[in-house]
N, C-alpha and C positions, 0 to 999 in steps of 0.2 A: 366306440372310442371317443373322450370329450376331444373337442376340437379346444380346450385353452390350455395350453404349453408353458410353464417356464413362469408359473405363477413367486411373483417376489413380491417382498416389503420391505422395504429400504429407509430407515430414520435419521436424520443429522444428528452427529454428537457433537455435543454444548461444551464438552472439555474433555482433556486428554485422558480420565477415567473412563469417559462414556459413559456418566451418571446422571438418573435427573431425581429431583426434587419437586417438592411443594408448588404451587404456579409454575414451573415451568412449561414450555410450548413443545407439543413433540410434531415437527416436521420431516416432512418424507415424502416418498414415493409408492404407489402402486404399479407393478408394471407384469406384461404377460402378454403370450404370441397366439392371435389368432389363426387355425390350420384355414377357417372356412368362414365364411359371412356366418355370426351367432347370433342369438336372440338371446338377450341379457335382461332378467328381470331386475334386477339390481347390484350393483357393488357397492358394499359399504367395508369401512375400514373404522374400525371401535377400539379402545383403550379400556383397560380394568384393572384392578387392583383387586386381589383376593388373598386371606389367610387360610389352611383348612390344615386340620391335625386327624389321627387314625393311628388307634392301636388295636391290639386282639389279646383279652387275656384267657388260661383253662385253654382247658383242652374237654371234647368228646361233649357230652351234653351239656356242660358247665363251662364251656367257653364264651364271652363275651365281647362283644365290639364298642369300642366308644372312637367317637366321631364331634365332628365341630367344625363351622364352618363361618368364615366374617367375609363383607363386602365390602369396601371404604369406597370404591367410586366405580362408575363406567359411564364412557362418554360417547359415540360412533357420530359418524357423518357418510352421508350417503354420497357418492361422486357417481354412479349411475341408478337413475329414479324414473321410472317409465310414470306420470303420472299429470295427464293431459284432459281435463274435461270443466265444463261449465254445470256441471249436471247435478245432481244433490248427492250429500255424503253419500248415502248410501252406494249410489249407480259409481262416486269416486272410486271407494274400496274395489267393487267387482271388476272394476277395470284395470286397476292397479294388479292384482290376481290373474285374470287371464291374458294381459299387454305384455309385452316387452320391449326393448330399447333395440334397434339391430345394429351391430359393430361391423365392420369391413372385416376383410381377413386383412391380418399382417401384425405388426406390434404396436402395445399401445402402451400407453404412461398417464397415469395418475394423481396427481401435486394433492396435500393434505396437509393439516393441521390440526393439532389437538391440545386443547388444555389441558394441565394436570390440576386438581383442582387444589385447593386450599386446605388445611385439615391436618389433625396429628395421624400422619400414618405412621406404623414402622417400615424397617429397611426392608429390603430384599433378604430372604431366609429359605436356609437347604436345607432340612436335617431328615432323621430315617425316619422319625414319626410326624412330620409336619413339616409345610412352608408357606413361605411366603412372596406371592408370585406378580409382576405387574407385568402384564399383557398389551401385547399388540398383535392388531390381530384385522385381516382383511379376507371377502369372503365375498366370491361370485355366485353369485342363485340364477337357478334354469327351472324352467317350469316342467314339471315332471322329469325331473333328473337331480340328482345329489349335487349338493352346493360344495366347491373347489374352494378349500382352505388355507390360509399359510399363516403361519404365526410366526410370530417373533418376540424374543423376552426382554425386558428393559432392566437394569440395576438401577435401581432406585433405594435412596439413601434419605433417611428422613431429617429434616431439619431439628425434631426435639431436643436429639443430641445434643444441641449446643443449650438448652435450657437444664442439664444435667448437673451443672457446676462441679466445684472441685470434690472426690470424694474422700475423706479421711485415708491419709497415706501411710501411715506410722503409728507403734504400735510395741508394746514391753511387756514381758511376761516372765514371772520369777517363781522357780516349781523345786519342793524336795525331791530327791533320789530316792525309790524304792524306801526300804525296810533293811535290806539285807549290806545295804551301804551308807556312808554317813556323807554329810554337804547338802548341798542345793548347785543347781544352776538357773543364770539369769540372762537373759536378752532382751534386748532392743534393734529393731529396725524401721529402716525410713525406704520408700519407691518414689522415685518421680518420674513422670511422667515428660519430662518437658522432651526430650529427644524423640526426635518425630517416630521411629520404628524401634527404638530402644528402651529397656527399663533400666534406670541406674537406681543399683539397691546396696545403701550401706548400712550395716548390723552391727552393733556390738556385744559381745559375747562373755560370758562369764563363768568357769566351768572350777567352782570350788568343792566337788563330788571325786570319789574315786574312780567313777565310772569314764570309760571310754566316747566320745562324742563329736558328732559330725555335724556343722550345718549344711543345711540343705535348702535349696530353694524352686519352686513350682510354680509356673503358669497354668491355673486352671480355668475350664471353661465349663460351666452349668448350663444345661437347657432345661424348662420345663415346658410340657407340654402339657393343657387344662382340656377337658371336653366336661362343661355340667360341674358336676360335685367330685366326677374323677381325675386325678392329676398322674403322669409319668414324665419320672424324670433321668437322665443322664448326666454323667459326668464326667469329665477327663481330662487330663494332664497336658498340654501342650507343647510343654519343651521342660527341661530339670537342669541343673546345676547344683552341685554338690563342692563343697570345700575338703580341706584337711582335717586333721584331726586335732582339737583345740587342746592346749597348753591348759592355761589360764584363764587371764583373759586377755580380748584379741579383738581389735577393728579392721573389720573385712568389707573392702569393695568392689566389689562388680558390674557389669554389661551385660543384659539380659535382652537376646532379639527375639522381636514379636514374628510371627509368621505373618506372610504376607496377606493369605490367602485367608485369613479368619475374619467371621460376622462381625460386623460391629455389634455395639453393645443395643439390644433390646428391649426396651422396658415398657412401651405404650403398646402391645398387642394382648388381648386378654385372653388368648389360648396360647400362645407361645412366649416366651420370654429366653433372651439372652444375655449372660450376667459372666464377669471374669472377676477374679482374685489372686492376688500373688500371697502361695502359704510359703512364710517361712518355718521353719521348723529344724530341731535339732535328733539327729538320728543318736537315740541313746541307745545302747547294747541293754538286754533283758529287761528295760522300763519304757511304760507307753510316751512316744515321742509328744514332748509339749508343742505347740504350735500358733502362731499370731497369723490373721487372714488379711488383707491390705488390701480393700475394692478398688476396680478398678474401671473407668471405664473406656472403651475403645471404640475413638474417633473417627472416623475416615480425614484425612488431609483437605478435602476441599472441605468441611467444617470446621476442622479443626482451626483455621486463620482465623476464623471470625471472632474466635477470642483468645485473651491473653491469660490462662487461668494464675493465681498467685503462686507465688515458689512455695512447695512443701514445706511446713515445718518439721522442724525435727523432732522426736519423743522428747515429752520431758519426767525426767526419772533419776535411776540412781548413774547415767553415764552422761559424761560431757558429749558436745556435736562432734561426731566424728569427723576426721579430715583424712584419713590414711585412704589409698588406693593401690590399685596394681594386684590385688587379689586372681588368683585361678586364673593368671596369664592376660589378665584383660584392661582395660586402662582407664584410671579412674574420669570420670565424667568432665568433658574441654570446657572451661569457663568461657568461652566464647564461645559454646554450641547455642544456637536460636531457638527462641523460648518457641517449640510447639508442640501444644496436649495433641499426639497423635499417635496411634499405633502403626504409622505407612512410612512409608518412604517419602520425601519431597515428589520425586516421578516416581509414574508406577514404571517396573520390570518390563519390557516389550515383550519379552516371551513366557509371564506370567500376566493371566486374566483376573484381576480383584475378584475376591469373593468365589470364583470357579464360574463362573456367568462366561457365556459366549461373548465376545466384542462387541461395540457398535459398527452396523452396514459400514462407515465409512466415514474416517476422520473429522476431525471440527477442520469449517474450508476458512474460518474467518480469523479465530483465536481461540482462547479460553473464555470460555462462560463466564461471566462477572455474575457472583450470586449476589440477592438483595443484602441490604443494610442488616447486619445483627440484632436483633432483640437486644434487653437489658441484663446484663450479667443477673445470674439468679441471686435470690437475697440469701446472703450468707446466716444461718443459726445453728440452732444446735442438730448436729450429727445425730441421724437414724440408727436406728440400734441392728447394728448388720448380723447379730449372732443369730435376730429372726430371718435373714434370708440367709445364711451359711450356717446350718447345723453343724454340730459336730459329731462324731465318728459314731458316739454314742446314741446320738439321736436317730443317726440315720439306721443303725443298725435296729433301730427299734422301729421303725415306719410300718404305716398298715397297709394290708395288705393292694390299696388301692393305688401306694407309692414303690412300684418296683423299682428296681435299679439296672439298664441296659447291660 
């Protein structure tokens, strides 16, 4: 039976997320009960950062695996190192190998420090075919005996995010009705972003068709996962809102909450990627629903401060800026709400954990983390053509065979 007991690893949290970033320091503790005087060849406690993806396609002799795997850093430091001699390297190593360190019995504690290094990483990511994981991690070796492990996970949230800039909010689309009906309909909507956990989205609507029509609105979330030349990807919806049934025409606004617990946005990992859009769309009875896509990207709050992104503009087209509110029971957007691109709360939930990550050991003892100085707002040009990362219905239904769908 090993005589070490009650093996822990214990990290300071830098702010009341319990997030770290780019340079930050991760400090903490080692600690664990000796039953009997041990012979310790080393303890070391190491930090890393890994992404790795894994799917399985077929079945019976034609099934296949694809796999991928990235390493952005790993750092360790040794806090017990049996390694004493004047002798030449070589006589070093062999004594390092057959020595050990001897510990008393009783409890011990171990003080550490770790850099994060510098570097575009992406966040912390869970998904069913890949993730992305930053490790801590401490580890007692015995010489002819299995070495006593304990990990522990970190949420780590990347800084690029803020080098993301504002992503085109707004957006008009004007389609005939079938064949078997006569008119057209037309819309326009706008999303902003500035309410820290909320989407305020106002549409205007235009329904000069015979046909019966609902708008509708979507938060969606894309992941892909890349291994080589083959890619799988998922989809899905994260919360819906629907309207009445349109007249005319008609300016609708609404409040759309983010879930608490959702990735931020991902775009610097080259096997995984995490991407949101708000579809609007209008539910037309026996004609394919037209639909505008509104990228979006989603902040975490301790990035989100460090910049002030500019107020959406509105579409410009065949309708004036909307002003009407109070749509579907919700209230239109407070002219005194504080400009922040965030998809969080101001505080996180006490009895909700960001992202679904375990807490940190043990509150921040000082204050909030003061993150470094902001970078330079991104330079503003002409908008990326998003219809290449959001296909539509049509495309997807045609994907080969190398792009299933979850």
């Amino acid at each position: 039976m090993s005589p070490i007991k009650d093996l822990r690893v214990f990290y300071e949290a830098l702010n009341k997320e319990g997030t770290f970033s780019e340079g930050d320091t991760v400090a903490g503790t080692v600690s664990f009960t000796l039953t009997e005087e041990t012979k310790v060849k080393r303890l070391v406690v190491k930090i890393k950062g890994e992404a790795h993806v894994h799917w399985s396609e077929g079945s019976g002799d034609r099934r296949r695996s694809h796999s991928d795997h990235r390493r952005y850093f790993k750092d360790k430091k040794y806090l017990v190192l049996f390694f004493l001699c004047n002798s030449p390297v070589e006589m070093c190593i062999f004594l390092v190998l057959v020595s050990a360190t001897v510990l008393p019995h009783g409890d011990h504690r171990f003080n550490f420090k770790l850099k994060i290094p510098q570097g575009d990483m992406p966040s912390s990511f869970k998904g069913f075919h890949g993730n992305i994981v930053y490790m801590l991690e401490a580890k007692i070796s015995r010489s002819w005996r299995m070495p006593s492990v304990e990990q522990r996970e970190l949420i780590f949230v990347s800084k690029s995010l803020t080098h993301y800039g504002q992503c085109p909010n707004s957006g008009s689309l004007e389609k005939e009705v079938g064949v078997f009906s006569k008119g057209h309909v037309k819309f326009s909507a706008t999303v902003d972003k500035k309410l820290c956990d909320t989407l305020s989205i106002v549409g205007t609507f235009c329904n000069s068709s015979s046909k019966e029509t609902r708008p509708k609105f979507s938060l969606q979330q894309k992941i892909v996962y890349r291994a080589y030349s083959s890619t799988k990807w998922s989809e899905q919806s994260l919360c819906k809102m629907a309207g009445d049934k349109l007249k005319s025409e008609e300016t609708i606004s609404c409040q759309m909450k983010i879930p608490v617990d959702v990735f931020p946005t991902i775009r610097n990992c080259e096997i995984i990627s995490v991407e949101y859009y708000l579809k609007v769309y209008l539910d037309i009875s026996f004609a394919i629903d037209p639909e505008v896509r509104l990228p979006l990207v989603i902040v975490p709050l301790r990035l989100s401060s460090l910049h002030d992104f500019p107020p959406p503009a509105f579409p410009a087209g065949p309708f004036p800026v909307p002003t009407a509110s109070g749509a579907f029971g919700y209230p239109g957007p407070a002219p005194t709400q504080h400009a922040n691109t965030s998809g969080y709360n101001n505080q996180w939930p006490q009895e909700v954990t960001p992202y679904g990550f375990p807490a940190a050991a043990y509150p921040p003892s000082v204050g909030p983390h003061q993150p470094p100085t902001a970078p330079p707002l991104f330079q503003q040009g002409e908008p990326p053509n998003y219809a290449s990362l959001y296909p539509s219905p049509h495309e997807i239904h045609g994907s080969t065979s190398e792009n299933t769908k979850n």
